[in-house]
Biopython code that builds the backbone (N, CA, C, O; Angstrom):
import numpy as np
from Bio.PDB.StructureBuilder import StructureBuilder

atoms = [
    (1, "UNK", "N", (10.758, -31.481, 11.113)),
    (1, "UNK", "CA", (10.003, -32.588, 11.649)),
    (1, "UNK", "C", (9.677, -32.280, 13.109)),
    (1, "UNK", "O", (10.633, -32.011, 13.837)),
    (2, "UNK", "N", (8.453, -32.286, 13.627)),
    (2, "UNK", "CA", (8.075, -32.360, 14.848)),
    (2, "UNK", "C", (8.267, -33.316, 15.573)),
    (2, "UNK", "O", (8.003, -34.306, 14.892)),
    (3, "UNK", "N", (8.650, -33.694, 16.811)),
    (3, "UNK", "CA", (9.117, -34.647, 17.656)),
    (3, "UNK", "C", (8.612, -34.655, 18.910)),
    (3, "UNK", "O", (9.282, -33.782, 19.461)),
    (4, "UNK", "N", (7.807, -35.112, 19.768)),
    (4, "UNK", "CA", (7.560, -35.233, 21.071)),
    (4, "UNK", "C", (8.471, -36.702, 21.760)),
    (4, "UNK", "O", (8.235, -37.902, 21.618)),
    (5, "UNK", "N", (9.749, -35.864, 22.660)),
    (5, "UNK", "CA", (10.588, -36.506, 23.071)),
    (5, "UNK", "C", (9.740, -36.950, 24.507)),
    (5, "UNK", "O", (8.824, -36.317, 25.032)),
    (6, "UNK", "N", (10.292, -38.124, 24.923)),
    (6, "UNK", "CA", (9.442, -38.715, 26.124)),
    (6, "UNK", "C", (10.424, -38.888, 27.428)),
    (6, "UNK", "O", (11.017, -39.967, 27.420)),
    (7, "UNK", "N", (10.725, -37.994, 28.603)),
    (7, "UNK", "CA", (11.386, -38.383, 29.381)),
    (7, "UNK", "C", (11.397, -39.549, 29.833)),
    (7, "UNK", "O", (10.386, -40.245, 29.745)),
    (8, "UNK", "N", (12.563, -40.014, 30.421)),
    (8, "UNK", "CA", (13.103, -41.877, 31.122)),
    (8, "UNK", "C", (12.140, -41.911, 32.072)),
    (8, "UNK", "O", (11.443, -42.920, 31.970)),
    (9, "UNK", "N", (11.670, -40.778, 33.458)),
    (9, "UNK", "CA", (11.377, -40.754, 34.219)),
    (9, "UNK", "C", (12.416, -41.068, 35.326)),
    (9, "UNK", "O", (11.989, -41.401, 36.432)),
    (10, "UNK", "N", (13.318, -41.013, 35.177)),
    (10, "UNK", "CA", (14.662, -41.625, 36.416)),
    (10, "UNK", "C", (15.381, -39.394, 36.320)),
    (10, "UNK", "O", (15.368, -38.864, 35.209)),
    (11, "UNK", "N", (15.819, -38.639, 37.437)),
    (11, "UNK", "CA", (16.102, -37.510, 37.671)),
    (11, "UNK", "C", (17.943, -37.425, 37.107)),
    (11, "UNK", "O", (18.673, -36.470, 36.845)),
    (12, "UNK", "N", (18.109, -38.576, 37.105)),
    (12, "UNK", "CA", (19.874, -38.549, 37.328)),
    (12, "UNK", "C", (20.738, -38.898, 36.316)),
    (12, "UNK", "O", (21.410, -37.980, 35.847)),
    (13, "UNK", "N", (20.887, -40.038, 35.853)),
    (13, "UNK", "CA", (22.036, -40.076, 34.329)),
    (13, "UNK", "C", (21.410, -39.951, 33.233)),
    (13, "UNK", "O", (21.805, -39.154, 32.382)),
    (14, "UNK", "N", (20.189, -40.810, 33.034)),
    (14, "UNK", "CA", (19.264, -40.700, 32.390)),
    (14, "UNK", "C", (18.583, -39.721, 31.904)),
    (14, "UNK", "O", (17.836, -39.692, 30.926)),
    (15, "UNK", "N", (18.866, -38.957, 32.603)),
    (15, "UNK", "CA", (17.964, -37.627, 32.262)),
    (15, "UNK", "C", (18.916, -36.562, 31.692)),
    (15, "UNK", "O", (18.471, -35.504, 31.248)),
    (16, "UNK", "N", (20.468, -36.898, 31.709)),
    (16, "UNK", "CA", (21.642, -35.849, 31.101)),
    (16, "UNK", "C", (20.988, -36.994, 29.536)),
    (16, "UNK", "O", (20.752, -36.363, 28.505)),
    (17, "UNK", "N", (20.792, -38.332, 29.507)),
    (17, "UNK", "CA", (20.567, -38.498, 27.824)),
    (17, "UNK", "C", (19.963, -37.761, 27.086)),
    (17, "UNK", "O", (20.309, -37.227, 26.032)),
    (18, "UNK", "N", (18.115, -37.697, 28.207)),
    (18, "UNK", "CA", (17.273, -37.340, 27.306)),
    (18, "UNK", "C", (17.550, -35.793, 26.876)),
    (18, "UNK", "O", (16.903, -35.248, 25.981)),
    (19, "UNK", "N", (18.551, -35.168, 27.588)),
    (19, "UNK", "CA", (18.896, -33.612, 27.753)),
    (19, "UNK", "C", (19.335, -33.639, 26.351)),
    (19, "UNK", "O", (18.499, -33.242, 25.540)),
    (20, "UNK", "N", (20.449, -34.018, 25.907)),
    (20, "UNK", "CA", (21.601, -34.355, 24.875)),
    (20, "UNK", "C", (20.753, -34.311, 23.981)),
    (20, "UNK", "O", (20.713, -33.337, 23.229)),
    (21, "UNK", "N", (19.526, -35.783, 23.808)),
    (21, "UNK", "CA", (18.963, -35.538, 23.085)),
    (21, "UNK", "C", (17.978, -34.762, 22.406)),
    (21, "UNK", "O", (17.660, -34.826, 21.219)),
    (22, "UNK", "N", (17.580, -34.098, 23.211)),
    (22, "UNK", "CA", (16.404, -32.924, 22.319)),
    (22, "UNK", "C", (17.145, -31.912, 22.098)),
    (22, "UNK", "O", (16.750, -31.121, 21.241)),
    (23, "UNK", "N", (18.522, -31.619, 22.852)),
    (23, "UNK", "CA", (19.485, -30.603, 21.983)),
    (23, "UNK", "C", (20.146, -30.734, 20.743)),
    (23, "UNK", "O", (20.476, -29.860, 19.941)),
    (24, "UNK", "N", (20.312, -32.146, 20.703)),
    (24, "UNK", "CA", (21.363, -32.056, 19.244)),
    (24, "UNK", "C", (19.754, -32.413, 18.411)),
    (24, "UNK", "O", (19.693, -31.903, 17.292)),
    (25, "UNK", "N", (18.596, -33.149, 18.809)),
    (25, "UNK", "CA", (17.611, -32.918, 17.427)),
    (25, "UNK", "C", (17.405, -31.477, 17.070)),
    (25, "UNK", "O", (17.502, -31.183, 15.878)),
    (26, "UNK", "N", (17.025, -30.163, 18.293)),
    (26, "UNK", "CA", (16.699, -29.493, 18.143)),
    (26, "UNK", "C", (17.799, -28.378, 17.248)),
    (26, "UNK", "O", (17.417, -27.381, 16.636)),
    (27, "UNK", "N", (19.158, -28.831, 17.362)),
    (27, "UNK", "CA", (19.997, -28.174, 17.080)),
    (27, "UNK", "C", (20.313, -28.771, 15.344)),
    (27, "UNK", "O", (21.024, -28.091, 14.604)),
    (28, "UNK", "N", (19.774, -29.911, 14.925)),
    (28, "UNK", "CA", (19.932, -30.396, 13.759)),
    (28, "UNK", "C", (18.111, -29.543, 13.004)),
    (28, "UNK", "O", (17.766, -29.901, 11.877)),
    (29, "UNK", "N", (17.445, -28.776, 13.588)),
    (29, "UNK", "CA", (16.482, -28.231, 12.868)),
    (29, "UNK", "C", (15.301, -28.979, 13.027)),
    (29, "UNK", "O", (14.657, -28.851, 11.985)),
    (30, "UNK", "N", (14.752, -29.641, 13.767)),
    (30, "UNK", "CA", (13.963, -30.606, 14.254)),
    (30, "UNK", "C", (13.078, -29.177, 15.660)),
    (30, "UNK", "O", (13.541, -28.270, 16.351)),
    (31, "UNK", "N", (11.666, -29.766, 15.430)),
    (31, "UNK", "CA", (10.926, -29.106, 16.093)),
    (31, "UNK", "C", (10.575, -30.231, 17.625)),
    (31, "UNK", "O", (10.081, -31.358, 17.579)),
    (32, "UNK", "N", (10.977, -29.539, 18.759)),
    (32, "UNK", "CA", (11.287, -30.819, 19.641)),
    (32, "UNK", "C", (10.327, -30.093, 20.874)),
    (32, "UNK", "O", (10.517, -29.054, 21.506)),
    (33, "UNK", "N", (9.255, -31.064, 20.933)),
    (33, "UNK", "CA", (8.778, -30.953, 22.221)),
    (33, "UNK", "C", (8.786, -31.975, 23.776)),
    (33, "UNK", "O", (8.343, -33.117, 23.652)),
    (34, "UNK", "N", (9.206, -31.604, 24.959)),
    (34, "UNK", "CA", (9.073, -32.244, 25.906)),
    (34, "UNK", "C", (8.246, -32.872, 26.462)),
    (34, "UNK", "O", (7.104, -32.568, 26.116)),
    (35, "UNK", "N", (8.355, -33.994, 27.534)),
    (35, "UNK", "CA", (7.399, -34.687, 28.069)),
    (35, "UNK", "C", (7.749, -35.589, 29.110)),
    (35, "UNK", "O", (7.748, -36.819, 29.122)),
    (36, "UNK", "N", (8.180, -34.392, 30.364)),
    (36, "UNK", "CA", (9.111, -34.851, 31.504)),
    (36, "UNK", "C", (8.545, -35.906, 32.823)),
    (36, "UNK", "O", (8.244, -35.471, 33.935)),
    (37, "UNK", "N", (8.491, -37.133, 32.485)),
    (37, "UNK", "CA", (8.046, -37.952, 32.858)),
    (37, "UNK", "C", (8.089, -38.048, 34.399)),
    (37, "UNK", "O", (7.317, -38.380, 35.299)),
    (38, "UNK", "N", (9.539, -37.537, 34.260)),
    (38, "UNK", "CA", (9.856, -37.798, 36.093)),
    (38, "UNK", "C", (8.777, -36.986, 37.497)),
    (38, "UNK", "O", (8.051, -37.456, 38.373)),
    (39, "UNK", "N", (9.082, -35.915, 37.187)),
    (39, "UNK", "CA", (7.955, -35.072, 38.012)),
    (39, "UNK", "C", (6.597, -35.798, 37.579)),
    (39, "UNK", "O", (5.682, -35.224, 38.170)),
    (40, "UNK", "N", (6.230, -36.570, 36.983)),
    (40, "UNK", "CA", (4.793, -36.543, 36.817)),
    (40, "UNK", "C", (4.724, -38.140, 37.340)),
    (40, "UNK", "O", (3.575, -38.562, 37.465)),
    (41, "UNK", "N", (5.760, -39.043, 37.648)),
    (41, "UNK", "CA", (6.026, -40.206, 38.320)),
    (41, "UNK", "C", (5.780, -40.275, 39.764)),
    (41, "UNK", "O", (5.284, -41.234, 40.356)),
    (42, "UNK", "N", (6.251, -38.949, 40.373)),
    (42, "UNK", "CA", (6.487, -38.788, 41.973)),
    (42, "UNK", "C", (4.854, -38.248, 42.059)),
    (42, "UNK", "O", (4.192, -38.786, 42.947)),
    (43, "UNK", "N", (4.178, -37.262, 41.235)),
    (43, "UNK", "CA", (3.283, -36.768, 41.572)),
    (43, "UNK", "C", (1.874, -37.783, 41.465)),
    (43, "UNK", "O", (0.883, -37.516, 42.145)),
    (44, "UNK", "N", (1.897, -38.680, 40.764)),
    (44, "UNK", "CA", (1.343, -40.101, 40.478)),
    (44, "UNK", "C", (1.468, -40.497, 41.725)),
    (44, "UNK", "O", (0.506, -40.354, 42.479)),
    (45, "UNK", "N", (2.915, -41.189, 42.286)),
    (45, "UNK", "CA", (2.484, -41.841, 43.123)),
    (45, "UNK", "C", (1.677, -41.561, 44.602)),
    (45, "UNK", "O", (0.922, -42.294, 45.241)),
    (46, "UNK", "N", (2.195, -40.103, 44.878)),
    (46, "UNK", "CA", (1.309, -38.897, 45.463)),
    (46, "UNK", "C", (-0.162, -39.395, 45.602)),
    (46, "UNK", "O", (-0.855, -39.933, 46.465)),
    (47, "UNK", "N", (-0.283, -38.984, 44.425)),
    (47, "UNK", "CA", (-2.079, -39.445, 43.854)),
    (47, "UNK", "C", (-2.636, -40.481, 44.060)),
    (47, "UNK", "O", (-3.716, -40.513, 44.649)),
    (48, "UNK", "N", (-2.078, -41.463, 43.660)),
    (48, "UNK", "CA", (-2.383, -42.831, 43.743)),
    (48, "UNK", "C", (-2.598, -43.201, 45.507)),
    (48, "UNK", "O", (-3.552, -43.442, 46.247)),
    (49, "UNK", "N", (-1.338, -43.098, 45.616)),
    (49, "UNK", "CA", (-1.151, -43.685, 47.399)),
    (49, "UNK", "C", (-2.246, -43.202, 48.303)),
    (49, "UNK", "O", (-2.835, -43.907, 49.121)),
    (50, "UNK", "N", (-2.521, -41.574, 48.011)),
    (50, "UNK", "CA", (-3.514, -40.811, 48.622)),
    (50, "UNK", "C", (-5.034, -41.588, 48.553)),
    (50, "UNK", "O", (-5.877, -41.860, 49.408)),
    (51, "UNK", "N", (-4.934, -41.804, 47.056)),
    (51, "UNK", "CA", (-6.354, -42.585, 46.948)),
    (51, "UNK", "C", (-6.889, -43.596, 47.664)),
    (51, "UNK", "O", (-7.949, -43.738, 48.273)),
    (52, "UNK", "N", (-5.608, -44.508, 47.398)),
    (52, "UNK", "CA", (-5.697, -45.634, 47.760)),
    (52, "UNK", "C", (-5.803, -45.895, 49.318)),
    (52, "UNK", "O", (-6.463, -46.760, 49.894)),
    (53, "UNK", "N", (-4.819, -44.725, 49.948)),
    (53, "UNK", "CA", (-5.773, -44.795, 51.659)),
    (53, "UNK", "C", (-6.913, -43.838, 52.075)),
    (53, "UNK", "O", (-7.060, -43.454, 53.235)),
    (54, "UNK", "N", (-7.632, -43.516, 51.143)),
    (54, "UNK", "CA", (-8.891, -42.639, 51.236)),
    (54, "UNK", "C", (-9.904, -43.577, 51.412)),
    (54, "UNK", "O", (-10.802, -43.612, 52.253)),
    (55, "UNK", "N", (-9.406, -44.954, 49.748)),
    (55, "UNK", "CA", (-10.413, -45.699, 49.699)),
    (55, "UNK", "C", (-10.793, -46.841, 51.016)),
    (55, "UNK", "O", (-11.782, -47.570, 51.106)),
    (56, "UNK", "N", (-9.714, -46.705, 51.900)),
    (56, "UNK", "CA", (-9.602, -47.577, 53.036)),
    (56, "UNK", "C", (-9.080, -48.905, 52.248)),
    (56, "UNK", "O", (-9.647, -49.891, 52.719)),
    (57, "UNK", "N", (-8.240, -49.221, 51.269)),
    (57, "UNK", "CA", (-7.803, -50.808, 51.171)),
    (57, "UNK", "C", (-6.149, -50.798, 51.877)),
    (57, "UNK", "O", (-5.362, -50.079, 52.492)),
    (58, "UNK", "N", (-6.250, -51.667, 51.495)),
    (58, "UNK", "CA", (-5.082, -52.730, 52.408)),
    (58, "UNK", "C", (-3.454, -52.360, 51.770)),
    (58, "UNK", "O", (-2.968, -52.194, 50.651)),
    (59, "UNK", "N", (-3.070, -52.349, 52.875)),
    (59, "UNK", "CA", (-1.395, -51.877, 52.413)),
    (59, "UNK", "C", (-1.013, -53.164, 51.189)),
    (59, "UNK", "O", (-1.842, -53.951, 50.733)),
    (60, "UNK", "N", (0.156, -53.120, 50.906)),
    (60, "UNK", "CA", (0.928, -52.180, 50.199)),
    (60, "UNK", "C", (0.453, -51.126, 49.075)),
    (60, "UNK", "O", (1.265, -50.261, 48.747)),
    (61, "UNK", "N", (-0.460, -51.144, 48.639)),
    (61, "UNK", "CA", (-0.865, -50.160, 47.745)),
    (61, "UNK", "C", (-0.238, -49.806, 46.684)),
    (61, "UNK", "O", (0.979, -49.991, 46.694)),
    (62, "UNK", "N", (-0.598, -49.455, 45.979)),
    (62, "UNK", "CA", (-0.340, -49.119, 44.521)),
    (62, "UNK", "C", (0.869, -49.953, 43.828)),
    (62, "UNK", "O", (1.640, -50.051, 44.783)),
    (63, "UNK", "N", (1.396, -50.505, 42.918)),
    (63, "UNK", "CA", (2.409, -50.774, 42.814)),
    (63, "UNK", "C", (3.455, -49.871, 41.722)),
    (63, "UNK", "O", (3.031, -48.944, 41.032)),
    (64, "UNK", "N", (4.557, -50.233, 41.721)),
    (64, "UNK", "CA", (5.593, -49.430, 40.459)),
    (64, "UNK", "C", (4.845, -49.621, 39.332)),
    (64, "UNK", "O", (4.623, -48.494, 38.887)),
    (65, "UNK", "N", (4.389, -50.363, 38.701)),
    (65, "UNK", "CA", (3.583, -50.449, 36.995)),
    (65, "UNK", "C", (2.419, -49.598, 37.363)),
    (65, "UNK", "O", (2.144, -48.775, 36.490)),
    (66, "UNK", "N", (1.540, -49.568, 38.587)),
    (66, "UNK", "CA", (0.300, -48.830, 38.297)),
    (66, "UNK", "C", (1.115, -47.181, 38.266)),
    (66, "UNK", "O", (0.703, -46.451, 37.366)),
    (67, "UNK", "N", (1.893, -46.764, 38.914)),
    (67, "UNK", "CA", (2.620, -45.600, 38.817)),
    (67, "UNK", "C", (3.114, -45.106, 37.344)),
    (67, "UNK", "O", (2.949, -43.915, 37.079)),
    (68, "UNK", "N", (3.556, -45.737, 36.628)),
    (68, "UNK", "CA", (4.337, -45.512, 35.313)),
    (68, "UNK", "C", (2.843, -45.502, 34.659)),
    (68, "UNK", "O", (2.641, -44.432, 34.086)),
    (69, "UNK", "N", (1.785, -46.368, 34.591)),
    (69, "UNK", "CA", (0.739, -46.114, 34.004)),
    (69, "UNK", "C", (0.319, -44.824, 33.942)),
    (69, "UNK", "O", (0.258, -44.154, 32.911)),
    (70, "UNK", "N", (-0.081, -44.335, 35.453)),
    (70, "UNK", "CA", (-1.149, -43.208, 35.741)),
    (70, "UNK", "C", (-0.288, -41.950, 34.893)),
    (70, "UNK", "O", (-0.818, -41.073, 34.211)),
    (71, "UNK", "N", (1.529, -42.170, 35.200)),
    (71, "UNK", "CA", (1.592, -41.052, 34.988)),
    (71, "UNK", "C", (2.230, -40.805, 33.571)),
    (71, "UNK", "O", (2.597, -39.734, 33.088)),
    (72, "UNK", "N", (2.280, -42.490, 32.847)),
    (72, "UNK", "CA", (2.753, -42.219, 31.167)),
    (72, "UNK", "C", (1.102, -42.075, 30.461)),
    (72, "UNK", "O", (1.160, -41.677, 29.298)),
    (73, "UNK", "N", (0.088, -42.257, 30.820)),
    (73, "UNK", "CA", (-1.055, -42.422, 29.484)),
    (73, "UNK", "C", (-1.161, -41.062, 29.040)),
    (73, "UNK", "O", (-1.472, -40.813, 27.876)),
    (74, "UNK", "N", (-0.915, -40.132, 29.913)),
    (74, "UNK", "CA", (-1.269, -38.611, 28.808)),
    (74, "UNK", "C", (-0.181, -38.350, 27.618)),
    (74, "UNK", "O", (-0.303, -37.722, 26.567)),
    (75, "UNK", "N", (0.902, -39.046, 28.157)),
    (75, "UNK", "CA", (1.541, -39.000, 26.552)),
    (75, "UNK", "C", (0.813, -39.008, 25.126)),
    (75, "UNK", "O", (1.001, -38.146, 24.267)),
    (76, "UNK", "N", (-0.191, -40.294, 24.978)),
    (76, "UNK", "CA", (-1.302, -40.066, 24.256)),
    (76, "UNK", "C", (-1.932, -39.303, 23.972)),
    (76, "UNK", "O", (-2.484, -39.432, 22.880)),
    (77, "UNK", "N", (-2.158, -38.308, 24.631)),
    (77, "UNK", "CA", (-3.690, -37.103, 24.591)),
    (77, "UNK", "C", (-2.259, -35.703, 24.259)),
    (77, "UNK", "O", (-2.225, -34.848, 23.373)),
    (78, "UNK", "N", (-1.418, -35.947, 25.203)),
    (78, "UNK", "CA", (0.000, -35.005, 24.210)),
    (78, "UNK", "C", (0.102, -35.358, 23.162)),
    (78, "UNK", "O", (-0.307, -34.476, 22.407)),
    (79, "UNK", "N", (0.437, -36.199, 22.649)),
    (79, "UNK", "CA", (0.523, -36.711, 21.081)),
    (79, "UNK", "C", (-0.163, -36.372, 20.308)),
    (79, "UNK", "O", (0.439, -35.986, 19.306)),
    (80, "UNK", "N", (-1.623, -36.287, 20.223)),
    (80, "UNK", "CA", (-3.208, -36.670, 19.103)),
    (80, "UNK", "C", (-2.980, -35.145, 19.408)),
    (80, "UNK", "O", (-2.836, -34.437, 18.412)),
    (81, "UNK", "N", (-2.919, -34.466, 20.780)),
    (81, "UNK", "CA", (-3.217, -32.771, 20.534)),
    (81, "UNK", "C", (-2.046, -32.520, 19.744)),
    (81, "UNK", "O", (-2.517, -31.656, 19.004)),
    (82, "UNK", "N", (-0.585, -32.688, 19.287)),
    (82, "UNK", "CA", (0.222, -32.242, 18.875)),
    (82, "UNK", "C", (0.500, -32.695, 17.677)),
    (82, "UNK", "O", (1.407, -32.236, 16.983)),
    (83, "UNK", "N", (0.054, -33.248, 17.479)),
    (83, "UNK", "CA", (0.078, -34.499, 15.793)),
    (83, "UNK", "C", (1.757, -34.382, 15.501)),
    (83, "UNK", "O", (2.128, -34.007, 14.388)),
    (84, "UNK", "N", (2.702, -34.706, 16.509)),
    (84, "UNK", "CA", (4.038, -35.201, 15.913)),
    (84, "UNK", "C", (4.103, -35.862, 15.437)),
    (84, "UNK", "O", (3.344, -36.829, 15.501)),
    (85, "UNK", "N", (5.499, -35.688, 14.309)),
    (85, "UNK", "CA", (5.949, -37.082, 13.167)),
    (85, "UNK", "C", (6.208, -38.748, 13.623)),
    (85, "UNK", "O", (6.074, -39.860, 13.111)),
    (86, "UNK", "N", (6.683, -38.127, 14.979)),
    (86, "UNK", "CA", (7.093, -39.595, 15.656)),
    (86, "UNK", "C", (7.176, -39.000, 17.116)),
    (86, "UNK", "O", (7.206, -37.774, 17.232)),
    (87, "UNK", "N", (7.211, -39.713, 18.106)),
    (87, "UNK", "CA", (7.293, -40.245, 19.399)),
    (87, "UNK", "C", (8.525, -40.859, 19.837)),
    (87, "UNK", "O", (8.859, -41.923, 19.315)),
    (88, "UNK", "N", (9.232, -40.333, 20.714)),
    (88, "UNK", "CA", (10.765, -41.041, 20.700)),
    (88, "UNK", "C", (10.553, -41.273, 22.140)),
    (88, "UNK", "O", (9.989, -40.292, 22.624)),
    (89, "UNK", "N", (10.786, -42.181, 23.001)),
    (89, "UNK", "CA", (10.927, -42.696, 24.478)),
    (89, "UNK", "C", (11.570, -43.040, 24.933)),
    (89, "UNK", "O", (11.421, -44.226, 25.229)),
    (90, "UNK", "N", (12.597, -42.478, 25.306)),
    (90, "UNK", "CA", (14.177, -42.619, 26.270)),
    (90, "UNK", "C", (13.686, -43.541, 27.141)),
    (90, "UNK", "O", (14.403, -43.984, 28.039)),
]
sb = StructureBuilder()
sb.init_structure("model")
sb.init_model(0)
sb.init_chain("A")
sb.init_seg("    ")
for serial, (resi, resn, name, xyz) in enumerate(atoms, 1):
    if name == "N":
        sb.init_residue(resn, " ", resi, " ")
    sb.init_atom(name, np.array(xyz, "f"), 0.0, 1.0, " ", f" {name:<3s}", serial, name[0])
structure = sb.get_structure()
């Protein structure tokens, strides 16, 4: 079974789960691909923040949900390119 596992996005306890877990699927014969959320959280907000004082608007800028957005929707376009059985999201 193919699997696209979905990192927590958090670097620290959370991330020894999602570890655990794509080892013991992968180790039960399961075809396990990654999708390390965290690096792509910090680099989002990077992006975002940048934009957002390019565009000249008003502090505070961006918030935590627009962040998890920008940087969970390619999960989708990972998914449809990979046609896994299921989607698992720590």
């Amino acid at each position: 079974m193919k699997l696209l596992v979905v990192h927590p996005g958090a670097s620290w306890s959370t991330s020894d789960v999602w570890s655990g877990l794509c080892r013991g699927l992968t180790d039960a014969g399961h075809e396990v691909v990654g999708y390390r959320l965290d690096g792509r959280m910090d680099a989002a907000r990077r992006h975002l923040l940048s934009d957002w004082r390019h565009a000249g608007r008003p502090e505070p800028g961006p918030t935590d949900a627009d962040v998890l957005y920008y940087a969970s929707w390619p999960i989708i376009e990972r998914a449809l390119a990979l046609m896994p059985d299921w989607v698992v999201i720590c």
